[in-house]
VOMI-327553 format. One record per residue: x, y, z of N, C-alpha, C in turn; residue number from 1. Coordinates in steps of 0.001 Angstrom, whole numbers, always signed. Example, Ala and Ser with C-alpha at 12.3 -4.5 7.8 and 13.67 -1.06 7.14 Angstrom:
+---------+---------+---------+---------+----------+---------+---------+---------+---------+-----+
!  n.east ! n.north !    n.up ! ca.east ! ca.north !   ca.up !  c.east ! c.north !    c.up ! seq !
+---------+---------+---------+---------+----------+---------+---------+---------+---------+-----+
!  +13190 !   -5690 !   +7800 !  +12300 !    -4500 !   +7800 !  +13200 !   -3300 !   +7800 !   1 !
!  +12850 !   -2250 !   +7080 !  +13670 !    -1060 !   +7140 !  +12900 !     +30 !   +7870 !   2 !
+---------+---------+---------+---------+----------+---------+---------+---------+---------+-----+
This chain:
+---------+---------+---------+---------+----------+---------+---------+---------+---------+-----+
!  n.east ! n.north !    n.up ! ca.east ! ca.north !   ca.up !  c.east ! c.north !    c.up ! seq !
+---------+---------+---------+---------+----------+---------+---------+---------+---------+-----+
!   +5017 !  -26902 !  -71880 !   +5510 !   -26184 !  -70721 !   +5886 !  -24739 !  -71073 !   1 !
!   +6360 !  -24637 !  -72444 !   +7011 !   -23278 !  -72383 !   +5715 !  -22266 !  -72913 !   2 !
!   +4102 !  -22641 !  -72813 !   +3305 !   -22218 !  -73191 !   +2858 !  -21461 !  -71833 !   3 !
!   +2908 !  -22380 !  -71000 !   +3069 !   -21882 !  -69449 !   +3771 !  -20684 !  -69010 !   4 !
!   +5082 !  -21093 !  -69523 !   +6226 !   -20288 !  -69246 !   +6187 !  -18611 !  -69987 !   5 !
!   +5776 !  -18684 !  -71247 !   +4969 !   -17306 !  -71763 !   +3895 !  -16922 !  -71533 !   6 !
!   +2953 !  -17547 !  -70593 !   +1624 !   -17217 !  -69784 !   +2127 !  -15998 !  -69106 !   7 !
!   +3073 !  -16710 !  -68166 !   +3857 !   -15997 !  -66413 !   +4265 !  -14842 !  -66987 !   8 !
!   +5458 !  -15071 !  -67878 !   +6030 !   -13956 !  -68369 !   +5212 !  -12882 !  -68516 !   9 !
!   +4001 !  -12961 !  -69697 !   +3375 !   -12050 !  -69988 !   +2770 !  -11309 !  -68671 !  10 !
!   +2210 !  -12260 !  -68137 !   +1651 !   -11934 !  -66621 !   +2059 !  -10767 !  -65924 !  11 !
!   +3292 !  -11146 !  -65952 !   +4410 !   -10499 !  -64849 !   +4283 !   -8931 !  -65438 !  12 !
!   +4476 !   -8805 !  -66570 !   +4722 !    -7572 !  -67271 !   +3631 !   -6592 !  -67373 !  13 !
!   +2396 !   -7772 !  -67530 !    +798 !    -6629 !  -67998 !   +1026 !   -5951 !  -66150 !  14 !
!   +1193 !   -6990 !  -64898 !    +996 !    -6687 !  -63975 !   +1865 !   -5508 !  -63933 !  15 !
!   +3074 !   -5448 !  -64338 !   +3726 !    -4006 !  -63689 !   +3353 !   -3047 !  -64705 !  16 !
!   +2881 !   -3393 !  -65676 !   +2333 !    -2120 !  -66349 !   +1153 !   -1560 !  -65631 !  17 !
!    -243 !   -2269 !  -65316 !   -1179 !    -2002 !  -64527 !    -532 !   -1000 !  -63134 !  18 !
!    +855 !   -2236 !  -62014 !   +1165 !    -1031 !  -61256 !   +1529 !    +476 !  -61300 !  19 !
!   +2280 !    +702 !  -62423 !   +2990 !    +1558 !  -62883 !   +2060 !   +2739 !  -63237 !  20 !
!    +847 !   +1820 !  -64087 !    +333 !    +3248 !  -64369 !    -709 !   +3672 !  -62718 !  21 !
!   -1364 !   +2540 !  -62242 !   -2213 !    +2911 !  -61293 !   -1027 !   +4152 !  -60102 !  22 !
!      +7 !   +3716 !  -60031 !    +971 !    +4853 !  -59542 !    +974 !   +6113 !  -59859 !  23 !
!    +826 !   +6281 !  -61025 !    +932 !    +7801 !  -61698 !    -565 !   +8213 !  -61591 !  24 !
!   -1445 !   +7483 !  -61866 !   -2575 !    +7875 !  -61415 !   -2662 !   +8374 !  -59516 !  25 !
!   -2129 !   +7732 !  -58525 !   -2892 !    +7909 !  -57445 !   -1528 !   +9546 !  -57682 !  26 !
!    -645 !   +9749 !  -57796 !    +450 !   +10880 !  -57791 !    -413 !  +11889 !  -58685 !  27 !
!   -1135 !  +11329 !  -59860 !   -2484 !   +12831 !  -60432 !   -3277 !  +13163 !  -59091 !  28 !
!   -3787 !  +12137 !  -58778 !   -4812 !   +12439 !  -57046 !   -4076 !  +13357 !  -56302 !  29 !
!   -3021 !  +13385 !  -55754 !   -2325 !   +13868 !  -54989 !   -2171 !  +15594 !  -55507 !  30 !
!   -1927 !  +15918 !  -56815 !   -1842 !   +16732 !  -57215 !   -2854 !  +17627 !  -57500 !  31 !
!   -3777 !  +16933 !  -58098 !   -5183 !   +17189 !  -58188 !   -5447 !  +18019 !  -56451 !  32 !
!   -5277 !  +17442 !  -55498 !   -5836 !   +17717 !  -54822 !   -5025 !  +19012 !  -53735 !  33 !
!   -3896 !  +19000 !  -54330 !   -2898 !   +20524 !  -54098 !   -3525 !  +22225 !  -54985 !  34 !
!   -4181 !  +21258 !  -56033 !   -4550 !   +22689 !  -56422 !   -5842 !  +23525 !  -57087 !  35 !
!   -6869 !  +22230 !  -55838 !   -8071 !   +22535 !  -56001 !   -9061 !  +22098 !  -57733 !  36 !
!   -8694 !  +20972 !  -58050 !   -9227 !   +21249 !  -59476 !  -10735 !  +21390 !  -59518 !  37 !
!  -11821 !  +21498 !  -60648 !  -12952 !   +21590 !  -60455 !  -13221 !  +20283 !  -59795 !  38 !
!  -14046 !  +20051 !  -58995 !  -14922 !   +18020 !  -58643 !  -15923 !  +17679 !  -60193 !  39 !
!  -16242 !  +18513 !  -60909 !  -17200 !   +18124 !  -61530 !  -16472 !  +17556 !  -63107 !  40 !
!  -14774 !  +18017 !  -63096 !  -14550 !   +17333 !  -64533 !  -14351 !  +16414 !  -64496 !  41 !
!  -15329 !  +15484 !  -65322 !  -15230 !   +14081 !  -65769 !  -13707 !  +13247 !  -65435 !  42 !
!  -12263 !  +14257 !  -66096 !  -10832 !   +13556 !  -65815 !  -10903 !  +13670 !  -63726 !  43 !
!  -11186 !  +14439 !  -62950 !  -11506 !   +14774 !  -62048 !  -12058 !  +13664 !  -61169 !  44 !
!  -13539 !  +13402 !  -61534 !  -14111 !   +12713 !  -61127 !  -13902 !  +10917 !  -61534 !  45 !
!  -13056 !  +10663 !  -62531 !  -12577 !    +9338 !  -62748 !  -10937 !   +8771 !  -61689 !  46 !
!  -10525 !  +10250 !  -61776 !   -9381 !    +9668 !  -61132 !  -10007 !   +9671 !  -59371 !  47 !
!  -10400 !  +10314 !  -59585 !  -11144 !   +10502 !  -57868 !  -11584 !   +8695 !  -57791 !  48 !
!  -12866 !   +8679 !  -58169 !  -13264 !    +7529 !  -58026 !  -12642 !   +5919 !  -57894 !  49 !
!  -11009 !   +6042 !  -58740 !  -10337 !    +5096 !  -59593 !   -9294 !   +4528 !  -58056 !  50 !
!   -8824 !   +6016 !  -57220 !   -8299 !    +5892 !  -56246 !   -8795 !   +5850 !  -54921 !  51 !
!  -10234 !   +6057 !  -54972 !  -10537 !    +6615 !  -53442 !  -10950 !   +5098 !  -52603 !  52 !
!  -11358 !   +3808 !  -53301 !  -11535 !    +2888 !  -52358 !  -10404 !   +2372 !  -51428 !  53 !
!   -9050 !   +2268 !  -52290 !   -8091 !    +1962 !  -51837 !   -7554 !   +2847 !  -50923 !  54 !
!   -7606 !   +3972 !  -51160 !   -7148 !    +5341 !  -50237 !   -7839 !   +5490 !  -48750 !  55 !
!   -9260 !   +5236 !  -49066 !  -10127 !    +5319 !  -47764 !   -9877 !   +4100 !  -47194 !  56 !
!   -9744 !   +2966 !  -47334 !   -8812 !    +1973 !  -46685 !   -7731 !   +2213 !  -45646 !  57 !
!   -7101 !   +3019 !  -46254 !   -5893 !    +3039 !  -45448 !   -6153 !   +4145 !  -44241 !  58 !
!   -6966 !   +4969 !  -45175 !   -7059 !    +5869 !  -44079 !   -8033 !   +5508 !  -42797 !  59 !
!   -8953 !   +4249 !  -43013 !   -9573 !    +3599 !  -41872 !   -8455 !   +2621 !  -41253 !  60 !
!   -7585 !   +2291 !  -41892 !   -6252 !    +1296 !  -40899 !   -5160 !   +1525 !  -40605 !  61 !
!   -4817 !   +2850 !  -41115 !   -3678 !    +3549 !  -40390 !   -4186 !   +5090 !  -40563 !  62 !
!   -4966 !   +5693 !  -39570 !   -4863 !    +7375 !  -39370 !   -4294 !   +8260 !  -39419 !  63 !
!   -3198 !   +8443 !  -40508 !   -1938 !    +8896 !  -40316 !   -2600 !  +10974 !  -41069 !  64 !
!   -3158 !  +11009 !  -40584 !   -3271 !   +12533 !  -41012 !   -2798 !  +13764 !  -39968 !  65 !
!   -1575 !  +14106 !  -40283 !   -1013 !   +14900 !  -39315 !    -798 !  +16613 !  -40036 !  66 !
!   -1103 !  +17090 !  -38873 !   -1180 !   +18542 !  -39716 !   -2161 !  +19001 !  -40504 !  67 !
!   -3393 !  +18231 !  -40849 !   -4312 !   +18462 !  -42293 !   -3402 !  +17799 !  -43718 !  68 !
!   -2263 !  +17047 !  -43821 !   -1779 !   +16665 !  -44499 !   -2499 !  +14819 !  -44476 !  69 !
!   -2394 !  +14608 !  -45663 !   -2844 !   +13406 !  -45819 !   -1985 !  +12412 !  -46555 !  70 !
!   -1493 !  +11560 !  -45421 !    -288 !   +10610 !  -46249 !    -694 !   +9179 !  -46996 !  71 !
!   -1815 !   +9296 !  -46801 !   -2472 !    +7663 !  -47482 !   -1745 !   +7498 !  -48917 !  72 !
!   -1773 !   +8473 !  -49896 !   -1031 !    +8240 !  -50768 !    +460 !   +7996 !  -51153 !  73 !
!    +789 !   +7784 !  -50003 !   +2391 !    +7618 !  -50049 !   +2274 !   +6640 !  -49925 !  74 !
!   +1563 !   +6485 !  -48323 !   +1049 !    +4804 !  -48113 !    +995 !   +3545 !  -49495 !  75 !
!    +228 !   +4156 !  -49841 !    -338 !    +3258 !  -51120 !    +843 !   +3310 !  -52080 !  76 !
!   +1560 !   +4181 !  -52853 !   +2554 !    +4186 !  -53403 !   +3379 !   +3588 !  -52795 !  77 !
!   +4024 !   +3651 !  -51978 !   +5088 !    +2659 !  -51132 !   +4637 !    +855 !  -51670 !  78 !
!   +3286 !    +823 !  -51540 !   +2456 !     -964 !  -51589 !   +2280 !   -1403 !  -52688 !  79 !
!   +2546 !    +353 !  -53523 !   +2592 !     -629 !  -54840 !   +3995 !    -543 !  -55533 !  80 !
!   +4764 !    +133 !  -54478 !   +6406 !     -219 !  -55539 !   +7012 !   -1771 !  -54666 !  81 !
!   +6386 !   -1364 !  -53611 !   +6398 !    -3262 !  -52794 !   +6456 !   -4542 !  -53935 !  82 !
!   +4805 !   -4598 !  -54129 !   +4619 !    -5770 !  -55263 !   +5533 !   -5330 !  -56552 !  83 !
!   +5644 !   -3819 !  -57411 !   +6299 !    -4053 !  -58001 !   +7605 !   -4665 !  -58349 !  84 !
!   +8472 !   -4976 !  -56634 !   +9383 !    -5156 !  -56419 !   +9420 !   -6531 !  -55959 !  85 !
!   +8472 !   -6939 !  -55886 !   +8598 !    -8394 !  -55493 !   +7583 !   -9332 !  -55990 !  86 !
!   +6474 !   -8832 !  -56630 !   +5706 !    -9793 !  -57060 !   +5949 !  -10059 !  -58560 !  87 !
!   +6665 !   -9094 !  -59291 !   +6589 !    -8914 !  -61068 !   +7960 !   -9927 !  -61013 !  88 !
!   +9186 !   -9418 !  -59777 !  +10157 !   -10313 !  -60514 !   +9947 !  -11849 !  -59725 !  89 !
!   +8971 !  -12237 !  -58961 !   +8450 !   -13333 !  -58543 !   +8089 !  -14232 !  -60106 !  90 !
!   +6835 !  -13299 !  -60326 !   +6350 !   -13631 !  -61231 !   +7350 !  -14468 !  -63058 !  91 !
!   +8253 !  -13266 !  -62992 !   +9309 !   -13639 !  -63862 !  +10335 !  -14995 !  -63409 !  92 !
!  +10825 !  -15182 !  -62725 !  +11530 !   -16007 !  -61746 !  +10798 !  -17694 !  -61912 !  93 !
!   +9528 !  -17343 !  -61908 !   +8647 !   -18595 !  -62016 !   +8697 !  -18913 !  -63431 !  94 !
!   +8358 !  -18473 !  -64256 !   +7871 !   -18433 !  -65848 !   +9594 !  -18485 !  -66397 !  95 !
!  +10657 !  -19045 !  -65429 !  +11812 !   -19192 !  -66009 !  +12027 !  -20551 !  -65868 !  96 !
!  +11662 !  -20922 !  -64467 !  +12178 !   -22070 !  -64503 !  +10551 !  -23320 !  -64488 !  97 !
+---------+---------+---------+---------+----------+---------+---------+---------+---------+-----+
């Protein structure tokens, strides 16, 4: 059982590491895109790519572009401090008992 129980654990943790960094990544997007970087550098074009399925998502299910400002990325940041906040210590919670 407690082989189980260090499965979850680990689980829980790779998962908020994955959130954590995919966070700082979509907040490079955001920035990236305040100050024009080239489209053609490789760091450029990975983070582009890494964020834009999830991003264009939102922006097909909630339209929230007001002003020429584009809030999808808050959106998405908000969804992923969500699960961070409830699925990692889910995750931990389980792999305890």
């Amino acid at each position: 059982m407690f082989v189980l129980n260090n499965f979850m654990m680990a689980l829980a943790q790779l998962l908020d590491f994955l959130l954590s960094a995919y966070m700082w990544v979509v907040i490079g997007r955001a920035v990236i895109s305040w100050v024009n970087a080239d489209p053609y550098n490789p760091v450029v074009r990975f983070v582009h790519e890494i964020t834009e399925p999830l991003l264009s998502r939102i922006r097909k299910a909630v339209p929230v572009a007001l002003g020429g400002l584009d809030f999808s990325p808050m959106i998405l940041i908000m969804g992923i401090m969500f699960l961070r906040s409830f699925l990692v210590p889910t995750l931990e919670q389980m792999a305890r008992y």
